[in-house]
NUKOL-730479 format. One record per residue: residue in one letter; x, y, z of N, C-alpha, C in turn. Coordinates in pm, whole numbers, plus 50000, padded with zeros to 5 digits. Last residue first. Example, Ala and Ser with C-alpha at 12.3 -4.5 7.8 and 13.67 -1.06 7.14 Angstrom:
! residues 2
s512854977550708513674989450714512905000350787;a513194943150780512304955050780513204967050780;
//
This chain:
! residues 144
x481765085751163479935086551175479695097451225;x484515087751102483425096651007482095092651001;x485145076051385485775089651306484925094951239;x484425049651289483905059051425484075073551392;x485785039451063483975043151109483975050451206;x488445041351162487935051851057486715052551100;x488725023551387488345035051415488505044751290;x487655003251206486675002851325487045015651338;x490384999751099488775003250987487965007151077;x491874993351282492235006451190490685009951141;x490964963851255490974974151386491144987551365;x491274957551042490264954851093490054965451196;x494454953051051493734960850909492124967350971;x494774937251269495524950551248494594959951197;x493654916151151493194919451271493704934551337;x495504910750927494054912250944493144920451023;x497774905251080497474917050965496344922450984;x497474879551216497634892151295497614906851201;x496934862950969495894866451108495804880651117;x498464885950688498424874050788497294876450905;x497254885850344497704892250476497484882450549;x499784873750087498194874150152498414879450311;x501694870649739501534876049894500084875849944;x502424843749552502464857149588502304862849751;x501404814949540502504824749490501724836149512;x500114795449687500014796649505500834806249407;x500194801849922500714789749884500694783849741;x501734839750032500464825249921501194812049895;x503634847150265503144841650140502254833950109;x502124875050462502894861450447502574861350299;x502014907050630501674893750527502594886150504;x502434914050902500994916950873501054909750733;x504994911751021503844899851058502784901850993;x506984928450999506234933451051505044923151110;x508474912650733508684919150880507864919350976;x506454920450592506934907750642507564903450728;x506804946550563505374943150596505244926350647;x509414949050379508904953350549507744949050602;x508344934650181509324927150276509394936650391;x506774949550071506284939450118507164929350185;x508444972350032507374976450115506774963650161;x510014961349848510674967549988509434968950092;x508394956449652509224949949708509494950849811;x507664982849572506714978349627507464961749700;x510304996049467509474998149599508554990749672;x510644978749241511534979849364510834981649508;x508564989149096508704975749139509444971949257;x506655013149031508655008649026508104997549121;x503815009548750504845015948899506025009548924;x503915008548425503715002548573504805007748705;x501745026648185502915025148263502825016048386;x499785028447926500145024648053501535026148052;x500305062347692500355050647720500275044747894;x499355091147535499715081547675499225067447624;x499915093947211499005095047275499825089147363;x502375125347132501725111947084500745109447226;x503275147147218502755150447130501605136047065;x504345133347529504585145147421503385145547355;x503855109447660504955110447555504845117447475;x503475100248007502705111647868503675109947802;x501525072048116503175076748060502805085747974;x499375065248349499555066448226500945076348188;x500105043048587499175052548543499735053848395;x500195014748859500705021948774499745033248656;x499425002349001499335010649111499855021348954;x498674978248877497864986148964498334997249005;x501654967748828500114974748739498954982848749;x502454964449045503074976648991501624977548893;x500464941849125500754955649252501424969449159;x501874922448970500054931548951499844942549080;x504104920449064504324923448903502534931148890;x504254911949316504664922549298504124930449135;x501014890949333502324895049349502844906349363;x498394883549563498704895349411500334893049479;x497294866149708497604860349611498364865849525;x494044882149773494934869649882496024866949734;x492414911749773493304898549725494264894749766;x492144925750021491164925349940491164912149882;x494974933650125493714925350238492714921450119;x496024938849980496864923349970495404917150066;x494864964949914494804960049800494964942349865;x495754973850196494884971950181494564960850049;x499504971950175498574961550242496804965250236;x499214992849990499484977049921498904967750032;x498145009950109497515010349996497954993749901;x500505018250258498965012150314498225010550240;x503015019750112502485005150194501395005350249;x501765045750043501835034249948501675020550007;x502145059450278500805057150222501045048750099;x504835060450338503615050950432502555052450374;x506045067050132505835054550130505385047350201;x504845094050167504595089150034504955075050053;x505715115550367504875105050372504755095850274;x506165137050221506945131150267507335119550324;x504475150849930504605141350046505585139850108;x505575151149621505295163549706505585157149840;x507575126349473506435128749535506405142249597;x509265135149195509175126449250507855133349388;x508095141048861508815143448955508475136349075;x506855122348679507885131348552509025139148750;x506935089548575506655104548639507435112048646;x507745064648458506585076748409506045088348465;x508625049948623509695054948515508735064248488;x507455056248978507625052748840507945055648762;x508255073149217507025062549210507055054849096;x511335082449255510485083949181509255078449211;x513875094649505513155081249437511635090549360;x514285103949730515455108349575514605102749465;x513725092649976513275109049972514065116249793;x514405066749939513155073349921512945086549895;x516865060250043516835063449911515645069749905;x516775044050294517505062550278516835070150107;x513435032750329514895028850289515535046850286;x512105023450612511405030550529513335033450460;x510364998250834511615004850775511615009850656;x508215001651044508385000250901509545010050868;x507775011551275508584997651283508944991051170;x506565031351381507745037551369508705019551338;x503925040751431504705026151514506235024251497;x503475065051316503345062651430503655047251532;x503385052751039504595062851089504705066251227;x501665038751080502365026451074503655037351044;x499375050051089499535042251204500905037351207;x499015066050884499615076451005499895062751110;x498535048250728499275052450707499835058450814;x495325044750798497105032350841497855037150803;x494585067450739494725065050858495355054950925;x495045070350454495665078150478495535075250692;x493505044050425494575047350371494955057850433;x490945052850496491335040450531492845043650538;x490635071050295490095077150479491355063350527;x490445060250077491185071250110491305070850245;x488365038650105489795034250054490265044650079;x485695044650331486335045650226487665044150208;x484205005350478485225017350501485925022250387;x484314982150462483034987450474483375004250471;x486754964350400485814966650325484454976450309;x487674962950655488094972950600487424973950412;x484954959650899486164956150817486344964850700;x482904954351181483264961951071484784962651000;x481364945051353481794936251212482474942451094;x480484956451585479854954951478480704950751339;x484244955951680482784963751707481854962651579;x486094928951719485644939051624484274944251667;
//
């Protein structure tokens, strides 16, 4: 790592949208037929503009899994989830589709970049890490 720099030091967008292009550019994340029909959550009202939309989600779950060692699926949908409009009454939470983020962390398991917690849930692996790490080095460079 050049000067120590990790994906902590680096903005969450920039970050994100540049593992994202990495990991449509490795072409090794299996990305399901259904996606391009699929929603993000019962609470949206249409499905993504993007086309991209589930390489930037899985880069947004493996950042979140780099941060916390441990998050299941069930606080990944919470997180990632927003507010449900219901008309005339006030929004409510909502939690993102679950399914997806499933799929996204069993490709990513695949892939070697996370394993399981020995307390339950998911944590990124070495070789993740060192993935995650390396991506961040060339965001910094990019926007010094």
């Amino acid at each position: 790592m050049a000067g120590g720099i990790t994906v902590k030091d680096v903005r969450a967008q920039e970050f994100i949208k540049a593992y994202a292009a990495h990991l449509k550019r490795s072409g090794k994340l299996e990305v399901p037929s259904w996606t391009e029909y699929s929603k993000t959550g019962s609470f949206k009202e249409l499905s993504p503009y993007d086309a991209d939309w589930f390489y930037i989600r899985a880069a947004a779950v493996a950042r979140h899994l780099y941060l916390r060692n441990g998050v299941g699926v069930g606080a990944l949908a919470k997180r990632m989830g927003s507010a449900k409009r219901r008309g005339s009454r006030p929004n409510h939470h909502a939690d993102a589709s679950t399914n997806i983020i499933r799929k996204i962390i069993q490709g990513l398991e695949k892939l070697g970049i996370v394993e399981k917690h020995q307390d339950g849930g998911r944590k990124i692996s070495s070789a993740g890490q060192r993935d995650l790490d390396r991506i961040s080095v060339q965001v910094a460079k990019a926007s010094a």
